[in-house]
C-alpha positions in Angstrom: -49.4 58.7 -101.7 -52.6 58.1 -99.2 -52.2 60.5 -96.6 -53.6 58.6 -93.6 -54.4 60.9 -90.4 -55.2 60.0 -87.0 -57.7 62.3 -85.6 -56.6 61.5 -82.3 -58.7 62.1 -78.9 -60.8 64.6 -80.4 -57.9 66.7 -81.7 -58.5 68.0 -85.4 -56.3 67.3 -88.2 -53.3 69.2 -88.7 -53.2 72.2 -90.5 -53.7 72.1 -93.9 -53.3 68.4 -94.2 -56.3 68.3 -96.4 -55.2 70.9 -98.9 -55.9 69.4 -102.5 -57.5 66.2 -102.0 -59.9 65.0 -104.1 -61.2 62.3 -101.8 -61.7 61.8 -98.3 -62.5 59.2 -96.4 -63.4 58.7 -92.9 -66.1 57.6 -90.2 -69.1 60.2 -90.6 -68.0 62.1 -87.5 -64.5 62.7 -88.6 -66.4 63.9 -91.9 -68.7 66.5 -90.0 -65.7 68.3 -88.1 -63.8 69.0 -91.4 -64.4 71.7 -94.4 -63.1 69.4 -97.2 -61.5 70.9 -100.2 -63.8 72.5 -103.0 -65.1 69.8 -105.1 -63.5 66.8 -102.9 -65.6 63.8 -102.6 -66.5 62.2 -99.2 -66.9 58.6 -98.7 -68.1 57.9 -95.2 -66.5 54.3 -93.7 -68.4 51.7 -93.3 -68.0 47.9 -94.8 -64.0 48.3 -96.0 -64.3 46.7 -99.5 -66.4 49.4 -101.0 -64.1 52.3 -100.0 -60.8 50.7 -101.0 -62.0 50.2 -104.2 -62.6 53.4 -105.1 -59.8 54.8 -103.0 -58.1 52.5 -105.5 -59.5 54.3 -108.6 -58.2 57.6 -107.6 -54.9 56.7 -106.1 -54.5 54.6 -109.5 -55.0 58.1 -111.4 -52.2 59.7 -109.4 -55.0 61.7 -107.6 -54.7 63.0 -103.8 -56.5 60.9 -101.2 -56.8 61.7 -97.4 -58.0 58.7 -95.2 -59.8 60.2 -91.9 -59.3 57.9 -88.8 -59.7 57.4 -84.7 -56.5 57.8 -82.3 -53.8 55.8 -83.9 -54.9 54.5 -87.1 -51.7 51.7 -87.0 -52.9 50.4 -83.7 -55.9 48.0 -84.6 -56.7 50.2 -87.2 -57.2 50.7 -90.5 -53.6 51.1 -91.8 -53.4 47.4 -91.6 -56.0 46.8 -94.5 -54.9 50.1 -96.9 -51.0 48.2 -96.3 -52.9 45.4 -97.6 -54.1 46.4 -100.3 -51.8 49.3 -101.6 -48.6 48.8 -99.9 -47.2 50.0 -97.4 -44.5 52.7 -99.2 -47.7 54.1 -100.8 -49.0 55.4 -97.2 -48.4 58.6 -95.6 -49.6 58.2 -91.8 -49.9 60.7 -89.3 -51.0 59.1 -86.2 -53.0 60.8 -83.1 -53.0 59.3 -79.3 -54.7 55.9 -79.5 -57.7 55.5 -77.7 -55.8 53.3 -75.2 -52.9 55.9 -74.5 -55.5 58.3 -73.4 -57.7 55.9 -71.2 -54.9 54.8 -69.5 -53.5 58.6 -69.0 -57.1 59.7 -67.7 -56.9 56.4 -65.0 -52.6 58.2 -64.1 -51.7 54.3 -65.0 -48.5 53.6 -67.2 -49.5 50.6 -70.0 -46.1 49.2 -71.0 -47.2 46.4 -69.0 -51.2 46.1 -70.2 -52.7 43.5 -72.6 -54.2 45.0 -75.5 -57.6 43.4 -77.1 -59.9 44.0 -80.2 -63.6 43.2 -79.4 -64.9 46.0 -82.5 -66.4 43.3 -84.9 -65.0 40.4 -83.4 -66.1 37.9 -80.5 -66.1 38.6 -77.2 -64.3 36.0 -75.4 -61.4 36.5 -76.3 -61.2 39.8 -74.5 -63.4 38.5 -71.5 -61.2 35.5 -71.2 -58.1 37.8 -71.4 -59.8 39.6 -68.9 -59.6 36.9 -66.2 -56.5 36.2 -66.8 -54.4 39.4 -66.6 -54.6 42.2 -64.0 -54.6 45.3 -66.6 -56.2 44.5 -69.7 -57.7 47.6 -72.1 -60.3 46.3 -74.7 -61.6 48.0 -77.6 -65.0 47.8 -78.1 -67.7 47.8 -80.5 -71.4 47.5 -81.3 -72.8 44.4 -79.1 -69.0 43.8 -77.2 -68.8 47.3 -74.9 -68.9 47.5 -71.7 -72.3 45.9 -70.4 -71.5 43.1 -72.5 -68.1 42.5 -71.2 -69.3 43.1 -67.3 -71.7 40.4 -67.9 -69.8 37.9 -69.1 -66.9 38.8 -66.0 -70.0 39.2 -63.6 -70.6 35.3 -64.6 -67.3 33.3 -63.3 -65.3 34.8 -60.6 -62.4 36.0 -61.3 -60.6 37.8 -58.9 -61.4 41.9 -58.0 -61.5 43.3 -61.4 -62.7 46.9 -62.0 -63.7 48.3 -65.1 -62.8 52.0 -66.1 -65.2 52.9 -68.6 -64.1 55.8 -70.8 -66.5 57.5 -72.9 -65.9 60.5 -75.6 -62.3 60.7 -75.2 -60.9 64.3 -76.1 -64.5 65.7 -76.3 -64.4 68.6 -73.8 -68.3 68.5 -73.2 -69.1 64.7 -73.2 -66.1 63.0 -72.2 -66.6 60.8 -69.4 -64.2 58.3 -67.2 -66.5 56.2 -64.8 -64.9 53.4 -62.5 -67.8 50.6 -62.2 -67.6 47.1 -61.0 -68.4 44.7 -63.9 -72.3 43.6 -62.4 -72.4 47.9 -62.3 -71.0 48.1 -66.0 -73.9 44.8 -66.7 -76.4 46.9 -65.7 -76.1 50.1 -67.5 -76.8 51.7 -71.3 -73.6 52.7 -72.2 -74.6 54.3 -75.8 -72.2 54.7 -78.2 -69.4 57.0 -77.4 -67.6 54.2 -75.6 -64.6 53.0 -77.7 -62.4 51.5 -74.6 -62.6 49.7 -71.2 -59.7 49.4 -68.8 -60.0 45.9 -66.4 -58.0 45.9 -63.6 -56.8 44.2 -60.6 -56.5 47.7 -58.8 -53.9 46.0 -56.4 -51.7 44.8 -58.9 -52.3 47.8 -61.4 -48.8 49.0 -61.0 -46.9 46.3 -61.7 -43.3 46.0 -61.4 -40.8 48.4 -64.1 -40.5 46.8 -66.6 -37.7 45.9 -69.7 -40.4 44.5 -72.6 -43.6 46.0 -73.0 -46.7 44.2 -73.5 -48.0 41.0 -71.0 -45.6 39.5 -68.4 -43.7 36.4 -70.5 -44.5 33.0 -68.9 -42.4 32.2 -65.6 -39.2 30.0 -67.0 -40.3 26.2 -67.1 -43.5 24.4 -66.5 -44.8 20.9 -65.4 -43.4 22.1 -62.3 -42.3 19.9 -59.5 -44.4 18.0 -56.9 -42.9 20.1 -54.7 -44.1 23.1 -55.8 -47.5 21.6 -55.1 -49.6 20.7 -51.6 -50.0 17.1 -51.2 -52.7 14.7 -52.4 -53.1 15.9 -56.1 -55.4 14.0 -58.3 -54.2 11.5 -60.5 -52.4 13.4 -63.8 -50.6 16.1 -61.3 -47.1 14.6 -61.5 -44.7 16.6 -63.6 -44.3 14.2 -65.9 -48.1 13.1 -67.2 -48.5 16.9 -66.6 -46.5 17.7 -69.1 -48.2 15.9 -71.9 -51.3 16.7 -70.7 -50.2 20.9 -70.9 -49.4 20.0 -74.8 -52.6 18.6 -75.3 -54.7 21.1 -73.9 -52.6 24.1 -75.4 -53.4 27.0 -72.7 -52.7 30.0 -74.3 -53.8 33.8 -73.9 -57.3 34.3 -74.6 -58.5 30.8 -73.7 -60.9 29.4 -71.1 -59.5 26.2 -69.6 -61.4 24.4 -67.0 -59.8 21.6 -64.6 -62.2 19.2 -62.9 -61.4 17.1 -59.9 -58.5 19.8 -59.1 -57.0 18.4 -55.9 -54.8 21.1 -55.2 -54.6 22.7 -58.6 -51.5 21.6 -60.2 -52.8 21.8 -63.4 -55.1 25.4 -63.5 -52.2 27.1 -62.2 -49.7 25.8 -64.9 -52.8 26.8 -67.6 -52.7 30.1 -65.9 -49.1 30.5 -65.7 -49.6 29.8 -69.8 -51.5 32.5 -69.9 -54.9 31.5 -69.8 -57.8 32.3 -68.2 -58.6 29.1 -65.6 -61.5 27.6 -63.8 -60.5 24.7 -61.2 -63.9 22.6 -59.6 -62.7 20.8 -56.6 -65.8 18.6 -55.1 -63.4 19.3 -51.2 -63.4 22.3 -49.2 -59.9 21.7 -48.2 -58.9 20.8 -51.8 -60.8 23.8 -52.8 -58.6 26.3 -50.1 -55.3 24.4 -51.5 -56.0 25.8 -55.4 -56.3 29.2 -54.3 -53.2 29.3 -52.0 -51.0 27.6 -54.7 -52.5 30.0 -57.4 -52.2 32.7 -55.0 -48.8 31.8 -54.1 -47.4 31.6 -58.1 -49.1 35.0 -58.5 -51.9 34.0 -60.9 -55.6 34.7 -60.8 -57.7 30.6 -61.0 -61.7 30.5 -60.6 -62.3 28.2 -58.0 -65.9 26.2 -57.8 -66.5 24.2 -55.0 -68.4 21.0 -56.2 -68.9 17.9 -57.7 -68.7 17.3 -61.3 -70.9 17.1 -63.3 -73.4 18.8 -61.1 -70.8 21.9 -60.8 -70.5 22.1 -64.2 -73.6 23.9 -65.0 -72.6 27.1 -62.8 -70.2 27.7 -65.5 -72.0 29.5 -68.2 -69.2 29.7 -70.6 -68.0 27.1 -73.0 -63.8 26.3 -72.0 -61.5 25.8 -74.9 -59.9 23.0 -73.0 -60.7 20.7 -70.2 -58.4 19.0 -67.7 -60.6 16.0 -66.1 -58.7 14.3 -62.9 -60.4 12.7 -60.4 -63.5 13.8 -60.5 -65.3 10.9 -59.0 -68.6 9.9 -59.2 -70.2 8.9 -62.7 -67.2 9.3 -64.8 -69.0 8.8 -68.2 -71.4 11.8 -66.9 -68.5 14.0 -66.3 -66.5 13.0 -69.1 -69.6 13.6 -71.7 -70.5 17.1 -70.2 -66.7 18.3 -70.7 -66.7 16.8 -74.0 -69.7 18.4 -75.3 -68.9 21.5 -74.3 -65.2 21.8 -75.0 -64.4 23.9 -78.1 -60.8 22.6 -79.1 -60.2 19.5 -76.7 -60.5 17.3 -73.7 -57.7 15.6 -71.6 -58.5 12.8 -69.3 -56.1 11.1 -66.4 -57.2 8.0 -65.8 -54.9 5.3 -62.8 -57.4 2.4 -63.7 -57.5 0.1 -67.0 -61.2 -0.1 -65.7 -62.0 3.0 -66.4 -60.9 4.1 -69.9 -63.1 2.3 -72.1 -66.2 4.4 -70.0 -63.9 7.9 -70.8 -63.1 6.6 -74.4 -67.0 6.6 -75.3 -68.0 9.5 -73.7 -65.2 11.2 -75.7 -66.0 9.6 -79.2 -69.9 10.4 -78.4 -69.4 14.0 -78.3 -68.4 13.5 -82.0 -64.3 14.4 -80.7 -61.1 12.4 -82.3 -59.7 10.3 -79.2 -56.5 9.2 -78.7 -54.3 8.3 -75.6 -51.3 6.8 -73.7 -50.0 4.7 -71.1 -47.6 6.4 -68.9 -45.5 5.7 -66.5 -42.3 7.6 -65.2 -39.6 6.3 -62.8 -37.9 9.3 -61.2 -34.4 8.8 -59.4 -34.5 6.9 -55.7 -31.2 6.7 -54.4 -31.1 3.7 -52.3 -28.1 2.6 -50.0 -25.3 2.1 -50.9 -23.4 4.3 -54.0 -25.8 2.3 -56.7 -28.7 4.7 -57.8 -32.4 3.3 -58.5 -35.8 4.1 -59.9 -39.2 4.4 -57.9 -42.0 2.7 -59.3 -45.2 4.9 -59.4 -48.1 3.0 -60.8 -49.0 3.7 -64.4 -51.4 6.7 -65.6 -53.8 6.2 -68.9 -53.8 9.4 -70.6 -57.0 10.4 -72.8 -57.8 13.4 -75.1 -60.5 13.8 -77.3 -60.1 16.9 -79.9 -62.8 18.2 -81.7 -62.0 18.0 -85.5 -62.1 21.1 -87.3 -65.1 22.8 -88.5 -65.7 22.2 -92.5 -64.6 25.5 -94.4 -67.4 28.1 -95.4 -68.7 27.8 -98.8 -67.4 30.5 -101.4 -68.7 33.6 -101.5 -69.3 33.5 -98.2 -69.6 36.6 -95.5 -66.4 37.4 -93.8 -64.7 36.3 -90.4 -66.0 39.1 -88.2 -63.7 42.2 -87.9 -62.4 41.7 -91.4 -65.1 44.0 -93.1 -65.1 46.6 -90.8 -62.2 49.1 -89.5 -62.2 51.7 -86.6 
């Protein structure tokens, strides 16, 4: 067996849990606090590969191994790699209050309700992105994603009142620290290295409601919601119909940055937000503008709102989107096309009411090197007229565009890893 211990919040290992092993492994702090066995060899944690091999070699020779390890070593730890490798009926694991567990605790917050995200040796925006999107959010951090980094990047698109509860040398009696900051205060500030997780919250809605599932709320049942739902005037692409096929071609999900441009009153960012991701809605109208926020406001989900014209707007936003919705966005469509498309990551949707303009939309799409496809669309909802026969009305037709960026080539052998896959907490 590989005994596998969680140290914890600073709690020790258990009593003689290390009793006749004959190699430990562990982070060189969780090495220091231990008297290892006489004649037991230490191997201090760092790139993962090394140390399970020769945890191999000694678990292959029936000898006893001990695998040193922060909080809960099952939660975004390093149980998922040694169940890789060995299997999981060859592990013994002990597991100590997660990191997360005790943050929330020192905040007196339950978490059943919070979004959980790795940024230790992986990119940031996921976790920023999730950030935005959700009002209680705890994020582990790492080298280069802790909590200046992640201020920053909220500091840069609003996103609602988000606080950031910084928590620093958890279960350390002299050096633990819990510091409430707003995220230009966390931007600003050396945060060293004790920090392994930051709470984000939207104080007001921290509480939440009780809940039955744990884990981030599910999506409200249905989407491409009625007009209804909706404050009049919305830009070409808003009815429920094109909406829906333009919600399966952008592919909102958790973790992604979807921006709408020419939102009207923000049919479209709200669904993406209702999705679960995070949403930016450019309106070039003050009173358009005001509509998004009350009709995000009013389905209880957090959407940026810019007020501008596209493309000018655009450059405000510092942060490539995953997706991006384009309806009317007026002026130079071909500008504001092009921009979207070159700085989309997965793909671009574009509703179109005029023949005229798709060919313009079409080349600024295939220019930014993206796949383009599209669709004529028109839907005839029920009109019943007079009388007991039952008609159709006869909304003019919408082109719909996307452009998706194809895939980027595979890396050559032997190359370096996808970041967190050579490191574990």
């Amino acid at each position: 067996m590989i005994t596998v211990v969680g140290t914890g919040t600073g709690a020790p290992p258990e009593h003689g849990v290390l009793d006749g092993a004959e190699l430990v492994v562990g982070g060189r702090r969780h090495l220091e606090a231990v008297r290892l066995p006489e004649g037991a060899r230490r191997v201090v944690l760092g790139p993962l590969p090394p140390a399970l091999d020769v945890i191999a070699q000694y678990a292959g020779q029936g000898r006893r191994v001990v695998v040193l390890a922060s909080g809960d070593p099952g939660f975004f730890g390093i149980v998922r790699a040694l169940a890789e490798r060995f299997g999981s009926a060859l592990l013994d694991v002990r597991p100590g209050v997660s990191s997360v567990a005790a943050a929330f605790a020192r905040a007196g917050l339950p978490w059943d309700d919070a979004v959980v995200v790795s940024a230790h040796g992986r990119e940031l925006r996921t976790a920023v992105n999730v950030c935005r999107s959700r009002p209680k959010v705890a994020v582990l951090t790492g080298p280069g994603t802790g909590p200046a980094e992640l201020g920053a990047a909220l500091a840069r698109t609003p996103s609602g009142e988000r606080v950031l509860v910084v928590a620093s040398a958890l279960g350390d009696p002299d050096h633990e620290r819990v510091e409430r900051v707003t995220p230009a205060e966390a931007a600003a500030r050396d945060w060293g290295t004790a920090v392994s997780v930051v709470l984000c919250l939207d104080e007001a809605r921290a509480l939440g409601a009780v809940r039955t599932l744990a884990g981030p709320d599910v999506p409200a049942a249905g989407w491409a919601l009625a007009d209804d739902v909706f404050a009049p005037r919305d830009p070409v692409g808003a009815g429920p119909e094109v909406r829906a096929l333009a919600l399966a071609r952008l592919g909102p999900r958790l973790g992604d940055l979807v921006w709408c441009v020419g939102a009207g009153s923000g049919p479209v960012a709200v669904e993406c937000a209702r999705l679960g991701a995070a949403a930016v809605a450019v309106e070039r109208t003050a009173d358009g503008a005001g509509r998004v926020r009350a009709g995000a406001a009013a389905r209880g989900v957090d959407v940026a709102v810019v007020h501008g014209a596209a493309p000018g707007a655009l450059s405000a936003l510092a942060d490539d989107p995953d997706a991006v919705f384009v309806g009317e966005a007026g002026g130079d469509l071909a500008a504001v096309v092009g921009v979207c498309a070159r700085r989309a990551r997965r793909t671009v949707v574009v509703a179109l009411a005029s023949p005229d303009r798709v060919p313009a939309a079409r080349e600024a799409l295939t220019g930014a090197g993206l796949a383009c496809d599209g669709v004529l669309l028109q839907a005839s909802p029920l009109a019943p007229p007079p009388g007991d026969t039952t008609g159709a009305a006869a909304p003019g037709p919408v082109f719909l565009l996307w452009g998706v960026r194809p895939p980027a080539p595979p890396p050559p052998p032997g190359a370096a890893s996808a970041p967190g896959q050579g490191r574990a907490r």
